[in-house]
N, CA and C atoms as a LAMMPS dump frame, in Angstrom:
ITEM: TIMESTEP
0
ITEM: NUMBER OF ATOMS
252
ITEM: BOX BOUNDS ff ff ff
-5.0000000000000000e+02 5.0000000000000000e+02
-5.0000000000000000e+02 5.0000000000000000e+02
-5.0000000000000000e+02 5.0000000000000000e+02
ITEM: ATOMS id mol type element x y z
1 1 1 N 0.822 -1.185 0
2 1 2 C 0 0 0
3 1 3 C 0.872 1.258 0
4 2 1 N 1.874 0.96 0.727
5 2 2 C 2.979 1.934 0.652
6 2 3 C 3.778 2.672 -0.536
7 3 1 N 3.415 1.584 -1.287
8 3 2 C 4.519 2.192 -2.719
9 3 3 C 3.323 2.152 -3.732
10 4 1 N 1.792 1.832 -3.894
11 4 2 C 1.032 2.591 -4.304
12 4 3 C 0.749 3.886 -4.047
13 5 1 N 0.824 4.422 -2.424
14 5 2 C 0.701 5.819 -2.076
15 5 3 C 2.106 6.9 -2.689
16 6 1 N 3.038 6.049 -2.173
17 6 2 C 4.128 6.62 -3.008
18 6 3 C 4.127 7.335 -4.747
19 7 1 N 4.038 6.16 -5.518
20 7 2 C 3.815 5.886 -6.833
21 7 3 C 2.558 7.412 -7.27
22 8 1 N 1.559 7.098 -6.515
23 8 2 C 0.541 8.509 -6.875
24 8 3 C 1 9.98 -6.475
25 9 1 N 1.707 9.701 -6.019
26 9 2 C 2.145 11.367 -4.964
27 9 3 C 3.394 11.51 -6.072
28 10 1 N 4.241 10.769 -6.354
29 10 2 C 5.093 11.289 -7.352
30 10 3 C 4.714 11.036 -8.783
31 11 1 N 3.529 10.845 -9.06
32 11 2 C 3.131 10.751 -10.488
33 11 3 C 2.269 12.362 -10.195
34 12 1 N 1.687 12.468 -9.286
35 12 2 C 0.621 13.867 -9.373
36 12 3 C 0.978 14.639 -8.898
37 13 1 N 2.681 14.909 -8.54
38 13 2 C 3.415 16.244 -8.28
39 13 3 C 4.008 16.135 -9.536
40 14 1 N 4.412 14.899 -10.379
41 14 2 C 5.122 15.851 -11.572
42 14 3 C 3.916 15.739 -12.636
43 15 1 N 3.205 15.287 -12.737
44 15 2 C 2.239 15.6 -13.917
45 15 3 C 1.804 17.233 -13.414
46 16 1 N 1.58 17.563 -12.339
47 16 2 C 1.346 19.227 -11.977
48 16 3 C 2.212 19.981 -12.5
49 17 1 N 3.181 19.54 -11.881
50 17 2 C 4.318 20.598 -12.466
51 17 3 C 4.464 20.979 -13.566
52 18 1 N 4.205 19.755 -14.443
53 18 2 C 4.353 19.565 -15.964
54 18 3 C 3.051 20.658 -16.322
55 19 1 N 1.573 20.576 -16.074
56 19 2 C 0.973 21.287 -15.837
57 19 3 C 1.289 22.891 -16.331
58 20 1 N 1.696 22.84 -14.589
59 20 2 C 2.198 24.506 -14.499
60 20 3 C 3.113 25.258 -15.334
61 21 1 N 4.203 24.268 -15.793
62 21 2 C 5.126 25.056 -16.851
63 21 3 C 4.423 25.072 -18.407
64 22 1 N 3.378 24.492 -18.492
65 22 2 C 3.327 24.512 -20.069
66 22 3 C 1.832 25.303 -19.665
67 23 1 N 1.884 26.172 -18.956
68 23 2 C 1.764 27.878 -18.878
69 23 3 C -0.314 27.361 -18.413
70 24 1 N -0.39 26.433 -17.853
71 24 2 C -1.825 26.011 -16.673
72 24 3 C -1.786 26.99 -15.643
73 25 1 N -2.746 27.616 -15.182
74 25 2 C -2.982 28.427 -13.755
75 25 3 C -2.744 27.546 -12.833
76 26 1 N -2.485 27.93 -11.611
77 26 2 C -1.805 26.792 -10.572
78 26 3 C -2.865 26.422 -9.746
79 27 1 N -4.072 27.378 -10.269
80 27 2 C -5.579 26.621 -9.293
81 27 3 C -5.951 25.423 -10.219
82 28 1 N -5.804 25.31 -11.567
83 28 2 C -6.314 24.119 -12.775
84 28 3 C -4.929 23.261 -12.628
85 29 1 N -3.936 23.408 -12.37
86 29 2 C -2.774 22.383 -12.474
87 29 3 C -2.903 21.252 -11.704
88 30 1 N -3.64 20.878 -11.192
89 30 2 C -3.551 20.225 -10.11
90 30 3 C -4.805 19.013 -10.868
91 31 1 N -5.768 19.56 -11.792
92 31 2 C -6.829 18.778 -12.574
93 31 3 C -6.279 18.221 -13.607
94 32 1 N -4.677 18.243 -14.259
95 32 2 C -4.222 17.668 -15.076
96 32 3 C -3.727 16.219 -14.528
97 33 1 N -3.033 15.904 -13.771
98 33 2 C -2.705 14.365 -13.219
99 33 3 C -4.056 13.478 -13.073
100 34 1 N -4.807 14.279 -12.469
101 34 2 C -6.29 13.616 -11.899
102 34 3 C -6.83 13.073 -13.565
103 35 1 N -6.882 14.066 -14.399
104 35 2 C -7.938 13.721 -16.106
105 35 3 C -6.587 12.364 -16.592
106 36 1 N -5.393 12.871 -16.882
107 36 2 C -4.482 11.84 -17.151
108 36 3 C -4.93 10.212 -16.697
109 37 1 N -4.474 10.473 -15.157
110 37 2 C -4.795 9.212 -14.438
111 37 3 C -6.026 8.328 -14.786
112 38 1 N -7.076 9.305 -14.554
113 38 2 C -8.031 8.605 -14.563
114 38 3 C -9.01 8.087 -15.966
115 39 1 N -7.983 8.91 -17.131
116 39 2 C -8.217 8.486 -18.235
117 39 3 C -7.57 6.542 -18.444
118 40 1 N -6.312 6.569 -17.494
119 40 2 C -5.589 5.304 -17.917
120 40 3 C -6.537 4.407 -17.54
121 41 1 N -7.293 4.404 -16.215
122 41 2 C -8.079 3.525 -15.003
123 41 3 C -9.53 3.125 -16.63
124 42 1 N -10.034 4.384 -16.464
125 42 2 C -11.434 3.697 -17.481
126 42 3 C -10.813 3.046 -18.735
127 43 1 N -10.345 3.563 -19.782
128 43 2 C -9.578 2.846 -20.655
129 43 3 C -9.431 1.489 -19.943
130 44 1 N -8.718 1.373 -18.801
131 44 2 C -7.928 -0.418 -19.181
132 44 3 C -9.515 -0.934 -18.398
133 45 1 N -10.239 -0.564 -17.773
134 45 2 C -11.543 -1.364 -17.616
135 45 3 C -12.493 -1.302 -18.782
136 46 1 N -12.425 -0.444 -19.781
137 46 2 C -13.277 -0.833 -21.073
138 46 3 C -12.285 -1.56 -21.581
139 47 1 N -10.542 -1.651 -22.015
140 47 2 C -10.576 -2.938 -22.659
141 47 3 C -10.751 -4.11 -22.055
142 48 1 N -10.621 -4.219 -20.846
143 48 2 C -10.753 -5.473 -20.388
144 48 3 C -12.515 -6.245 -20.429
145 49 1 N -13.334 -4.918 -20.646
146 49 2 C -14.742 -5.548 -20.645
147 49 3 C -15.013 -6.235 -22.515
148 50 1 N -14.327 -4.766 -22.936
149 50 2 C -14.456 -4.907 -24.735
150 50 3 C -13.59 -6.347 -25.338
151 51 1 N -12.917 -7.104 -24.51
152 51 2 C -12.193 -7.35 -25.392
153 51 3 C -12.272 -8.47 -26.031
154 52 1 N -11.791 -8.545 -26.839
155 52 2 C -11.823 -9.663 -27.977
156 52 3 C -13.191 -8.847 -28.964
157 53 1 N -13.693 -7.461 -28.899
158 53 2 C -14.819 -6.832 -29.55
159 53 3 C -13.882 -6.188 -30.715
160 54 1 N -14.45 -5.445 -31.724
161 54 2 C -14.345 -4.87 -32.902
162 54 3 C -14.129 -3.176 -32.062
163 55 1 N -14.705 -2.777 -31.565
164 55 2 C -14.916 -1.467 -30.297
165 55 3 C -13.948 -1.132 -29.908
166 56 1 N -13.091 -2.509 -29.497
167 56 2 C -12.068 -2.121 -28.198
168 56 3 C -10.529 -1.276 -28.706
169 57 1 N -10.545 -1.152 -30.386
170 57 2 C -9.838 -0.127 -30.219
171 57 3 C -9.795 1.871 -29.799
172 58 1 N -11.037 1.786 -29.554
173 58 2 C -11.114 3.117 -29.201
174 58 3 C -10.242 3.301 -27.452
175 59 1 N -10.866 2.454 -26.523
176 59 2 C -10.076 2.076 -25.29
177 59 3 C -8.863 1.894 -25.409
178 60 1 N -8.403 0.904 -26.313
179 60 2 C -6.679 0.775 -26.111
180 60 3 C -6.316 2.298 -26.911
181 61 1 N -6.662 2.622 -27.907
182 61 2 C -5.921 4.318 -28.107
183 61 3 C -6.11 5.449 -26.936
184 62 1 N -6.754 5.206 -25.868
185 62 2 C -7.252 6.065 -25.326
186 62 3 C -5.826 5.572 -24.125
187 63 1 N -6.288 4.171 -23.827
188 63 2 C -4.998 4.114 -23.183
189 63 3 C -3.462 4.092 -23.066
190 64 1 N -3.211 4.191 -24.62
191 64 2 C -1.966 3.877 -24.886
192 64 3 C -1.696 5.533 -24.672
193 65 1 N -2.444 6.175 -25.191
194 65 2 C -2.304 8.191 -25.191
195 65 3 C -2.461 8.927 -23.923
196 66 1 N -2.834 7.773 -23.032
197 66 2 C -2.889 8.362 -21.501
198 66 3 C -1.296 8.161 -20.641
199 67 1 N -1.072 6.577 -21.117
200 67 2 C 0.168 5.999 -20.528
201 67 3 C 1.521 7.058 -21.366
202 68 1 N 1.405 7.378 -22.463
203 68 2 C 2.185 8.067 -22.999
204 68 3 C 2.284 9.156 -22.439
205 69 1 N 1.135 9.742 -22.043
206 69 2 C 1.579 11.487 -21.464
207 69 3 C 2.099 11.468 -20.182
208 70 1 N 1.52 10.155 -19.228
209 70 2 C 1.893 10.396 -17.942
210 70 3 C 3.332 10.092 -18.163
211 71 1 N 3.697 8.781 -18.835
212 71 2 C 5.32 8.75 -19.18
213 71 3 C 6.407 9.847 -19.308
214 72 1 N 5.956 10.649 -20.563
215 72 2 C 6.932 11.712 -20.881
216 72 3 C 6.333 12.545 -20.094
217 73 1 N 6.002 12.741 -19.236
218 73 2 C 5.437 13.783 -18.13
219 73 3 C 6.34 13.742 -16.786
220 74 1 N 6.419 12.411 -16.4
221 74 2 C 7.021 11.874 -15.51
222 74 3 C 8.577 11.917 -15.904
223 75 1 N 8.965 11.494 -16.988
224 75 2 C 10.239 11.116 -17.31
225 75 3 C 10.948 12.43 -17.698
226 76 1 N 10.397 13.4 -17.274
227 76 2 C 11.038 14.493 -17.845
228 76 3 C 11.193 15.365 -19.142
229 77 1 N 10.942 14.087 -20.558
230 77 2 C 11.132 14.63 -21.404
231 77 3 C 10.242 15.708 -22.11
232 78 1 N 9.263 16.252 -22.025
233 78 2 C 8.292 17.184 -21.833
234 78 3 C 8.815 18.508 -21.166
235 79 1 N 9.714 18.333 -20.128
236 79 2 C 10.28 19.527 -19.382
237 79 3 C 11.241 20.355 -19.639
238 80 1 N 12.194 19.314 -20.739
239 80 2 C 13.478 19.224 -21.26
240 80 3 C 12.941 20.511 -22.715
241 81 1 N 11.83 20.026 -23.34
242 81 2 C 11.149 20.42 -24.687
243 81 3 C 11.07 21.909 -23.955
244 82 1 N 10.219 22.015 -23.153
245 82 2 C 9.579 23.243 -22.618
246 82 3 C 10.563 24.275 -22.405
247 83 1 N 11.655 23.716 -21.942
248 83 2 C 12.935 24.374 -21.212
249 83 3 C 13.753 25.038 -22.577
250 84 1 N 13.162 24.557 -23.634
251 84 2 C 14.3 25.165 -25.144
252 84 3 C 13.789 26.414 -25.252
């Protein structure tokens, strides 16, 4: 439980941050990790309901474009871009 609490607290201080520099008000920065996140959560429960359906690619693009932002969000490279 520990390194789930962990894991969220440093995914939704740097998705904020990320946020805040790519010029978000710092009262809305804080709603970017939350839409991210919780875009990944519904996505992987519609593919897992859709799957093996004709449908279920709308879910996996949704999730693959969620896991991607929190990635380069997290990983810095987004910050690196911003910073040129």
């Amino acid at each position: 439980m520990f390194i789930a609490i962990g894991a969220f607290w440093l995914s939704f201080t740097s998705l904020a941050d990320l946020a805040a520099r790519s010029g978000i008000g710092a009262g809305q920065a804080w709603a970017w990790p939350l839409i991210v996140d919780d875009i990944i959560v519904v996505a992987t429960v519609a593919v897992v309901a859709l799957a093996g359906q004709k449908a279920a690619w709308y879910p996996w693009a949704l999730l693959i474009g969620g896991v991607s932002s929190s990635g380069f969000g997290r990983g810095g490279v987004l910050r690196v871009w911003l910073s040129l």
